[in-house]
C-alpha positions in Angstrom: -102.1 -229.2 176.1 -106.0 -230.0 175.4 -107.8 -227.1 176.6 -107.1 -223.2 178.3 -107.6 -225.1 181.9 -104.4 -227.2 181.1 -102.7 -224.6 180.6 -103.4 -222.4 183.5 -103.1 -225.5 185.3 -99.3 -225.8 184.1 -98.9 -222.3 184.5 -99.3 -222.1 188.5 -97.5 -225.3 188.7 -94.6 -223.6 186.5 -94.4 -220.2 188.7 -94.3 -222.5 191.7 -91.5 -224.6 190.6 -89.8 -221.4 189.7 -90.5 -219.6 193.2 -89.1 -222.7 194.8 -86.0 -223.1 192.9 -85.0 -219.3 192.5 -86.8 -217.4 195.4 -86.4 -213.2 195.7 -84.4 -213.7 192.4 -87.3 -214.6 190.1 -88.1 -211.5 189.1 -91.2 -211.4 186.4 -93.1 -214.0 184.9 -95.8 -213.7 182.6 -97.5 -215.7 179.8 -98.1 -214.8 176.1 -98.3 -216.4 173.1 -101.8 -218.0 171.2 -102.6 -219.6 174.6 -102.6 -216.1 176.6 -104.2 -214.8 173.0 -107.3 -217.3 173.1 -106.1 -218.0 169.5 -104.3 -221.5 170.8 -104.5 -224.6 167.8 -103.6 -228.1 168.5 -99.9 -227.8 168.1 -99.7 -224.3 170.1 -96.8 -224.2 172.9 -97.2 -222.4 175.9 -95.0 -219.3 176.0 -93.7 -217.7 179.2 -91.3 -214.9 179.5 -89.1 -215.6 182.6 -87.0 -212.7 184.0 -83.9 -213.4 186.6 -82.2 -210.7 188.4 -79.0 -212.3 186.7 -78.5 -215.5 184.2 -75.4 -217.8 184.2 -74.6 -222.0 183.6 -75.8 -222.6 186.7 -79.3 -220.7 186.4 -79.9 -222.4 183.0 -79.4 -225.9 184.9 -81.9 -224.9 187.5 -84.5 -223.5 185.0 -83.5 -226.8 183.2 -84.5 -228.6 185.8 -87.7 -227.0 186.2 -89.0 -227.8 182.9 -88.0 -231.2 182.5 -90.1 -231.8 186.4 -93.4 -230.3 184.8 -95.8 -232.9 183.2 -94.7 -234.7 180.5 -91.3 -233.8 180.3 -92.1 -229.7 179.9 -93.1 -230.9 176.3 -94.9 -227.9 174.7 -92.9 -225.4 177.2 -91.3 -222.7 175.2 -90.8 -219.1 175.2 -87.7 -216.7 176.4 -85.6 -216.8 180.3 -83.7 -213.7 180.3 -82.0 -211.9 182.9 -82.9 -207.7 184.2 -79.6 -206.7 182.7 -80.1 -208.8 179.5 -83.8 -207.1 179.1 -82.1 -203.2 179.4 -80.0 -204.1 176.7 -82.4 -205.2 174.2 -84.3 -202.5 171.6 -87.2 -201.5 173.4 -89.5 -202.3 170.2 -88.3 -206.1 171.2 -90.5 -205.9 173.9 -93.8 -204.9 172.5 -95.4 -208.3 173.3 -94.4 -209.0 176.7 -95.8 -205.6 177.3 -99.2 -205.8 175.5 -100.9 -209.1 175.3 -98.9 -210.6 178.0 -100.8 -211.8 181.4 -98.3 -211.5 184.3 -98.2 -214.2 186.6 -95.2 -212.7 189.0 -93.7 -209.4 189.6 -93.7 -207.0 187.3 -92.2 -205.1 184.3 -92.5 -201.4 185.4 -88.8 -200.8 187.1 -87.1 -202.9 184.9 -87.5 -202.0 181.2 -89.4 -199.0 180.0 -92.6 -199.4 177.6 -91.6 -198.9 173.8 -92.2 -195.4 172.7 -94.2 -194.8 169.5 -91.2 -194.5 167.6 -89.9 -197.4 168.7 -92.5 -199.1 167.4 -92.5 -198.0 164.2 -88.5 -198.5 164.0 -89.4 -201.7 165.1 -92.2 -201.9 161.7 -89.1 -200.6 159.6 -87.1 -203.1 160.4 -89.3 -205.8 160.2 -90.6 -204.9 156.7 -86.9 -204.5 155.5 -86.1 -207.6 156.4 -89.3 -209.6 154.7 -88.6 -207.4 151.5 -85.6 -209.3 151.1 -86.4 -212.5 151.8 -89.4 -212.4 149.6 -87.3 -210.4 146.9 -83.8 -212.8 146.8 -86.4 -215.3 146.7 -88.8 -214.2 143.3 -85.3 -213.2 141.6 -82.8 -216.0 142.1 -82.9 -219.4 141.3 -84.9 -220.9 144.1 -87.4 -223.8 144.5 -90.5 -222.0 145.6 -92.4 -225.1 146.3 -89.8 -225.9 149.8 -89.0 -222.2 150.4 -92.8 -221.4 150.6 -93.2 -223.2 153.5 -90.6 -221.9 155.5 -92.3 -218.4 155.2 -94.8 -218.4 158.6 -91.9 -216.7 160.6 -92.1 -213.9 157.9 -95.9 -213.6 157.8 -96.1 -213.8 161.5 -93.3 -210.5 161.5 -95.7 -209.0 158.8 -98.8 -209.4 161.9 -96.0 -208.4 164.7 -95.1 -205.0 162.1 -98.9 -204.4 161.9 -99.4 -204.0 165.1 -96.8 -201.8 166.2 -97.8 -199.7 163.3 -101.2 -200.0 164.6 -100.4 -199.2 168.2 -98.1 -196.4 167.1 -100.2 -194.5 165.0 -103.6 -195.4 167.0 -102.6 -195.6 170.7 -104.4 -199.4 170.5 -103.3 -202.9 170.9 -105.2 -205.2 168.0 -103.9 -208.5 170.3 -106.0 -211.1 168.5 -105.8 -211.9 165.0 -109.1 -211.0 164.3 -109.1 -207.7 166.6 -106.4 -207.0 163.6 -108.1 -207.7 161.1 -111.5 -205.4 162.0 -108.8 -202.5 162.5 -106.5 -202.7 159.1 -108.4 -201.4 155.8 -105.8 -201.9 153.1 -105.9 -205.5 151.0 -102.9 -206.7 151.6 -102.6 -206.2 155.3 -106.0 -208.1 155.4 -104.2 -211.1 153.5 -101.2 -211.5 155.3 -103.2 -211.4 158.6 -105.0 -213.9 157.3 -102.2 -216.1 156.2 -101.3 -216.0 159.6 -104.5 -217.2 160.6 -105.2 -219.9 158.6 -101.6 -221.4 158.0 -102.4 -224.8 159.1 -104.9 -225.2 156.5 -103.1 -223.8 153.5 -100.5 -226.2 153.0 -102.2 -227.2 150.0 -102.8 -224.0 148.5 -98.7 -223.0 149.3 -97.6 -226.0 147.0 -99.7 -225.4 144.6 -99.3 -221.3 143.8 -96.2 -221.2 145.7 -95.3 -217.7 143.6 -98.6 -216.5 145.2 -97.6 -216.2 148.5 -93.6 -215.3 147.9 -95.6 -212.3 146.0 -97.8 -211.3 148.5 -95.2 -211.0 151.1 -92.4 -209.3 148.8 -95.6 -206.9 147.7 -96.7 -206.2 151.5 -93.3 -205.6 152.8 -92.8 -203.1 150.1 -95.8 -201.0 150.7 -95.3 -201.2 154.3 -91.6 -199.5 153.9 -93.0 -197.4 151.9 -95.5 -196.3 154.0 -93.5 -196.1 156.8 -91.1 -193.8 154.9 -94.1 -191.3 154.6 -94.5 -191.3 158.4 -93.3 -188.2 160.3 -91.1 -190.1 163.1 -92.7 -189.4 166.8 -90.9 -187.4 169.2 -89.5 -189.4 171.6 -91.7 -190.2 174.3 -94.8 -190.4 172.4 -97.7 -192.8 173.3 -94.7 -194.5 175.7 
């Protein structure tokens, strides 16, 4: 897609399709992603979170079929089709952003799933920290070429930006959406730098090959802080900020 009219053009044309082909039983659609975030680059897909009252093989031909009629194939379509009963069992911190920084475009997520709860949301900054600290760990202290596994870090930097902002909406009661949004609201060094990994990955390939250490560092070193800060955190009743 070429500009933020494309995309909303593609959009309506996408609900439609999707209105046509599963009526009363499309039950939420909404769009999020760098697109819906304003923070879209030139390889950006457009993600859409597509909720059906119930998901089998012959609702993932039909949704099948609706991408591969949108223009050009559904090239650049991407995101998550789920089903109401497949939502209620997922961790409510899953759902963070389809619920913040997600623009519906049908129905609605009230009645279906509830909003995460503060402590949710930091469980769900836990967990994501955890995880990063050992990746970034079994990476600095076994035998590993850091010059290939550097670059299959973005996933774990983006996590670091997804942890933030739970953490962030959790402790402060505000959504920092936009990179930059996050960046004004963190104080700490090393939040700043992984945000702005984030940010600027496309330009950094460079920079990764050449001080590939650099960046497993960074992310073993945030995601050890951040568990450690968490551990300090009284956990939230339940219910809190939900």
């Amino acid at each position: 897609m070429v500009d933020q009219s494309s995309v909303n053009a593609w959009l309506a044309e996408s609900v439609g399709r999707l209105q046509e082909a599963f009526a009363d039983r499309l039950v939420f659609v909404g769009h999020h992603g760098s697109w819906a975030r304003g923070e879209a680059g030139d390889q950006s897909d457009i993600d859409t979170l597509v909720i059906l009252d119930r998901i089998g093989a012959e609702e993932l031909e039909a949704y099948r079929s609706v991408i591969e009629r949108m223009p050009e194939g559904g090239q650049g379509a991407s995101g998550l089709l789920s089903s109401v009963p497949e939502m209620q069992a997922r961790s409510r911190a899953e759902l963070l952003q389809y619920f913040y920084g997600c623009k519906v475009l049908h129905g609605s997520l009230e009645g279906v799933v509830a909003r995460p709860t503060a402590a949710d949301l930091i469980e769900d900054a836990r967990r994501k920290a955890s995880n990063n600290l050992l990746v970034a760990r079994h990476y600095l202290l076994y035998p590993h070429d850091l010059t290939q596994k550097v670059h299959v870090l973005r996933y774990p930097f983006k996590e670091c930006v997804y942890a933030l902002q739970a953490w962030w909406l959790a402790r402060e009661g505000k959504f920092p959406g936009r990179k930059e949004d996050l960046l004004g609201a963190v104080t700490e060094a090393d939040d700043k730098l992984v945000v702005t990994v984030v940010r600027d990955w496309g330009e950094t390939q460079e920079d990764r090959a050449a001080r590939p250490r650099h960046y497993v560092e960074l992310l073993e070193r945030w995601s050890r802080g951040m568990l450690l800060r968490l551990g300090r955190v009284p956990a939230p009743e339940p219910g809190d900020r939900g």
